[in-house]
SEGUTOR-864643 format. One record per residue (C-alpha): residue number from 0; z, y, x. Coordinates in pm, whole numbers, plus 32768, in hexadecimal, padded with zeros to 4 digits. Example, Ala and Ser with C-alpha at 12.3 -4.5 7.8 and 13.67 -1.06 7.14 Angstrom:
<sites>
- pos w v u
- 0 830C 7E3E 84CE
- 1 82CA 7F96 8557
</sites>
This chain:
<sites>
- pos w v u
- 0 64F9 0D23 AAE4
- 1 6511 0C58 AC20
- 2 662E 0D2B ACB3
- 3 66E0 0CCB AB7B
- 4 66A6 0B82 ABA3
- 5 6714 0BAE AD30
- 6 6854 0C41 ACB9
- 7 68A8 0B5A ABA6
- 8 6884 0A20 ACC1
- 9 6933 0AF0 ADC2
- 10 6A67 0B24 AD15
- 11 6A38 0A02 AC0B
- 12 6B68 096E AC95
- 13 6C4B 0A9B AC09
- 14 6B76 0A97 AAC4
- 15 6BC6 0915 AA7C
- 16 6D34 0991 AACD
- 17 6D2D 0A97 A9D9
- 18 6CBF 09AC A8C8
- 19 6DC9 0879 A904
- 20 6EDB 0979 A926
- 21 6E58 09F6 A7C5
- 22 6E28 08CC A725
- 23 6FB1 0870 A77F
- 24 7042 099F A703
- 25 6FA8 0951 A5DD
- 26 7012 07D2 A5CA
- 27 716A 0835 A633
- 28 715F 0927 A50B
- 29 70EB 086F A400
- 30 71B1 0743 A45B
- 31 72F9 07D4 A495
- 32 73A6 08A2 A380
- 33 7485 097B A465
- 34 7342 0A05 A53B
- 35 7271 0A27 A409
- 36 7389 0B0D A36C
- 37 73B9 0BA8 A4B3
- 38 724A 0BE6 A4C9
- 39 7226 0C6D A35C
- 40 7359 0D5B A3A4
- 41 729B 0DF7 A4C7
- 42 7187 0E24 A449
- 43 7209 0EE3 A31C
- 44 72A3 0FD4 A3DE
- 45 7120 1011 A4B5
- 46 709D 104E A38E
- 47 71B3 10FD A2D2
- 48 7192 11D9 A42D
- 49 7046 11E5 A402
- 50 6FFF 1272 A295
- 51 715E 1369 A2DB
- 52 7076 1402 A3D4
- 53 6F21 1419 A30F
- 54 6FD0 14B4 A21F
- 55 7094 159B A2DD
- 56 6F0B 161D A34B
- 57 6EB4 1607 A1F9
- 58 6FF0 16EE A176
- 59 6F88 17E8 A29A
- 60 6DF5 17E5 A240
- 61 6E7C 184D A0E5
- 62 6F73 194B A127
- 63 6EA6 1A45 A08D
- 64 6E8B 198F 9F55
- 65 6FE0 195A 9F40
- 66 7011 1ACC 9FA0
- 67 6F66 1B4E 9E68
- 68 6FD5 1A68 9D78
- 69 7135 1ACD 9DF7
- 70 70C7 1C2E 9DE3
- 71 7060 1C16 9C7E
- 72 71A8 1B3F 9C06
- 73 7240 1C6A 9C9E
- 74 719F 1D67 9BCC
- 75 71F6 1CA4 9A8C
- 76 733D 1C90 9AEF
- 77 733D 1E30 9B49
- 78 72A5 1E3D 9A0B
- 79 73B8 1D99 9927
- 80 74D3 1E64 9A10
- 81 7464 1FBD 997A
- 82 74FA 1F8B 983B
- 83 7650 1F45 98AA
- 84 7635 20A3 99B9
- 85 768B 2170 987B
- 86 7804 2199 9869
- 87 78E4 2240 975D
- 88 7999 2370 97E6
- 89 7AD3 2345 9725
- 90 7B2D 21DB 9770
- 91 7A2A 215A 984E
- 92 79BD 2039 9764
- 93 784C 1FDC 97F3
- 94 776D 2026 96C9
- 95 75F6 1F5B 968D
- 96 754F 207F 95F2
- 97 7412 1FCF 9561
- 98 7335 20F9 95BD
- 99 7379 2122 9732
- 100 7367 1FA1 9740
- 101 71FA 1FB9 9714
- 102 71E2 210E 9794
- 103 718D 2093 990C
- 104 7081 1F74 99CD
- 105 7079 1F10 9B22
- 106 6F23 1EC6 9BB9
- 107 6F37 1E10 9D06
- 108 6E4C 1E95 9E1C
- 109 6E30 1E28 9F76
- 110 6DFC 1F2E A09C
- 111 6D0B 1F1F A128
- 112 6D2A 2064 A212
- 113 6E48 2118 A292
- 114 6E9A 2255 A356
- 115 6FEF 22BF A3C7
- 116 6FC2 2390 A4DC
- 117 6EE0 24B4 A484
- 118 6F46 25FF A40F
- 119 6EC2 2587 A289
- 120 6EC6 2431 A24E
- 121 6E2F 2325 A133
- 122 6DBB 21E2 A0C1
- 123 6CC7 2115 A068
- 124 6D1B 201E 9F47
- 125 6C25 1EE4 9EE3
- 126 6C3A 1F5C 9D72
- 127 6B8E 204D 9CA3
- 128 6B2E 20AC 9B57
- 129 6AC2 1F16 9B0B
- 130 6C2A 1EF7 9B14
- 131 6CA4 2027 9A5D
- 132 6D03 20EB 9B7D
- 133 6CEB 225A 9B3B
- 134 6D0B 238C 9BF6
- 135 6E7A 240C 9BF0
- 136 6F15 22C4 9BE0
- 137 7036 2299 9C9D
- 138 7070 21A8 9DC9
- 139 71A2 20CE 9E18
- 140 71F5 1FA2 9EB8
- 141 7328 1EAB 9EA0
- 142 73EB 1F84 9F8B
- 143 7388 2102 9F30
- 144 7279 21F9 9ED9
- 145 7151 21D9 9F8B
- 146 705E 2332 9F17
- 147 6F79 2398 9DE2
- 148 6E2B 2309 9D90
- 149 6D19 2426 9E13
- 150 6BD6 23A2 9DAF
- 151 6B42 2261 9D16
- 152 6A0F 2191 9D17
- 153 69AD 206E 9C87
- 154 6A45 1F76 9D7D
- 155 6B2E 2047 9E4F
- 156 6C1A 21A7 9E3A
- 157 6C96 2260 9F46
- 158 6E33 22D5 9F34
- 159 6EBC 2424 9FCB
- 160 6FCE 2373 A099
- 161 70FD 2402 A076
- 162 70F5 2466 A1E8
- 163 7018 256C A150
- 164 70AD 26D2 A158
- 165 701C 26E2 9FF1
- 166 70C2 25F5 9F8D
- 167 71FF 263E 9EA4
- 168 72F2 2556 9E04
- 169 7403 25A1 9CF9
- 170 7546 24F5 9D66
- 171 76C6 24BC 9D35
- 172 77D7 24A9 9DE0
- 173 7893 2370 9D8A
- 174 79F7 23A5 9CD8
- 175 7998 253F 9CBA
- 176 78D9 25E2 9BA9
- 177 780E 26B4 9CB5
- 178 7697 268B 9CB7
- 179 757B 270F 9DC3
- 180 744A 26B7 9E6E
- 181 73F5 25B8 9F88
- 182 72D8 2611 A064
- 183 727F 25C1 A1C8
- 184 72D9 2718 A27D
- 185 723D 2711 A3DB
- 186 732A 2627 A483
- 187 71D3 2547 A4A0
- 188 72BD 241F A4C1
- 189 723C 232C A3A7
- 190 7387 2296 A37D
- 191 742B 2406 A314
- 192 7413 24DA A217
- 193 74AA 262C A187
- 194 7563 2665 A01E
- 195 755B 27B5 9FDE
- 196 75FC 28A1 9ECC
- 197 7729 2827 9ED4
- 198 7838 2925 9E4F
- 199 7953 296B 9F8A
- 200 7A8D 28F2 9EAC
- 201 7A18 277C 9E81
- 202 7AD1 26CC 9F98
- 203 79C4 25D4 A025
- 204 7A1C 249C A0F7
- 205 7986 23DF A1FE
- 206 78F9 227F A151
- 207 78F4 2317 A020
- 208 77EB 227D 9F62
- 209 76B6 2369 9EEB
- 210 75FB 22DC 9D9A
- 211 74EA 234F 9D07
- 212 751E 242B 9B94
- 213 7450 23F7 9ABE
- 214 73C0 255A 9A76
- 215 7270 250D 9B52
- 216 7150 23F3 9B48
- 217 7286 22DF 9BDB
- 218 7378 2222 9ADE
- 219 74CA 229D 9B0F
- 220 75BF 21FC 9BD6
- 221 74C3 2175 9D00
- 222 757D 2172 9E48
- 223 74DA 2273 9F46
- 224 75E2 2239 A07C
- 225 7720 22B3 A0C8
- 226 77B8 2407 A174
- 227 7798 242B A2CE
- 228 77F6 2573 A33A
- 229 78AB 2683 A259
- 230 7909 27DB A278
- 231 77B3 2886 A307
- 232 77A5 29B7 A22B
- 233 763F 2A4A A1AB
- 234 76D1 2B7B A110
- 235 77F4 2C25 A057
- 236 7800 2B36 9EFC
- 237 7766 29C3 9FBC
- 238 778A 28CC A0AC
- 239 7655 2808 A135
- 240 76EE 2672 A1A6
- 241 764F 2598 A266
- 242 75F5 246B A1AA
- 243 75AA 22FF A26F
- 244 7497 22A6 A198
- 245 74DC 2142 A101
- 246 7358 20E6 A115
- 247 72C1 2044 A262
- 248 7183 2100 A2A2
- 249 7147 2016 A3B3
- 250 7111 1EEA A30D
- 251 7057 1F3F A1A1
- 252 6FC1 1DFD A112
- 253 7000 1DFA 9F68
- 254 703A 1F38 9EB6
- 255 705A 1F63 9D53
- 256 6FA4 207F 9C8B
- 257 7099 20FF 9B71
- 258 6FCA 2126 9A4E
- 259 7092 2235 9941
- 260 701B 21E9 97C0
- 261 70BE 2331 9757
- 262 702E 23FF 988C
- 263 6F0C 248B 97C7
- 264 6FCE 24D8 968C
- 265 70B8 25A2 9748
- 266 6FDE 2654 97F4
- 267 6F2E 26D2 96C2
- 268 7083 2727 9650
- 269 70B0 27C4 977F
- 270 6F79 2880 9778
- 271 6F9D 2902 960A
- 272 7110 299D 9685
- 273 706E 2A5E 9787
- 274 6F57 2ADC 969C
- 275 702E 2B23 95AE
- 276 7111 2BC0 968D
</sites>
């Protein structure tokens, strides 16, 4: 307390400065209408500076907030886009057919682990059964397929990535009728993949974009990437082309886990054929 005091009466002389020169900017202020306007602007913009930064912090502390709720708008929106995939061969009219419009969910799941460079990869997904994630479900995200649901538990699933050489995708060509399977091959470059039994007359083209068909767990007409390579023959009848997958590996965050109402009743249908048969 007393070296306070010894500093307040050393420098008491710039203290009683710091008050008069107060007190006048505040008499010149409130006296004069110009300076008080001048003063008000100023300080306006401080504080307008101010709060624009506090809540540029605040934005960033709730990115992943903002991330989800974007991530589930998104799988609305996927949602009401199925029932205009379904086109009409004969004069390509986009048909709502009232049963495939209900036919598919989206559940968004985060990731919450990710491999890419072993020789079978997967992932770990922050939903389970508690959100009606089941084993078989297929994986996508807003840019491409991502894998197939593995196993479940209550609060997470794990995903065969499709940098899996399990892993097998029906796909199309786009503008061709042609039809084969995406898988990884061994390239073990998680941005490539392979589409395989493609017949040797379809004339494929570099860019050409590779969608998804609809025959497996995926709604038809999901984009998968685009042809990188053609022309590397895998036998007398097909071609295998390298595909530049249109999914980034590398930076997984929100996924959605396709949910198929009919699955189950067409694979009892399924089931009876091959019985019967």
């Amino acid at each position: 307390m007393k070296n306070l005091w010894l500093f307040l009466i050393r420098y008491n002389a710039f203290f009683w400065f710091l008050l008069f020169f107060t007190v006048a900017i505040l008499l010149a202020i409130r006296n004069n209408s110009f300076q008080r306007s001048s003063f008000i602007s100023s300080s306006n913009a401080v504080v307008g500076s101010f709060y624009g930064r506090l809540n540029s912090w605040k934005s960033y502390l709730d990115l992943d907030q903002t991330n989800e709720d974007l991530a589930r708008e998104n799988a609305l929106l996927r949602q009401k886009l199925q029932q205009f995939i379904l086109k009409d061969t004969v004069d390509s009219i986009p048909l709502a057919d009232s049963i495939d419009e209900s036919r598919y969910e989206f559940i968004v799941a985060e990731v919450v682990n990710n491999s890419i460079h072993q020789k079978s990869n997967y992932l770990t997904l922050n939903r389970g059964t508690n959100a009606g994630i089941e084993k078989g479900m297929g994986v996508i995200t807003s840019n491409g397929v991502v894998g197939i649901v593995l196993q479940v538990s209550t609060n997470f699933s794990t995903v065969r990535s499709l940098l899996h050489p399990d892993s097998r995708v029906s796909v199309t060509l786009d503008s061709t009728e042609a039809f084969g399977s995406l898988v990884w091959g061994n390239n073990m470059d998680p941005r490539l993949g392979t589409l395989r039994d493609i017949p040797n007359h379809i004339k494929a083209e570099k860019g050409q974009v590779i969608r998804t068909s609809g025959f497996s767990l995926f709604p038809k007409g999901i984009k998968v990437g685009e042809v990188d390579e053609t022309g590397i023959t895998s036998g007398e009848s097909f071609l295998d082309i390298r595909v530049k997958l249109s999914t980034n590996f590398y930076n997984l965050h929100h996924v959605y886990v396709v949910k198929d109402n009919l699955e189950e009743e067409k694979q009892s249908l399924e089931s009876e054929r091959e019985d019967n048969g």
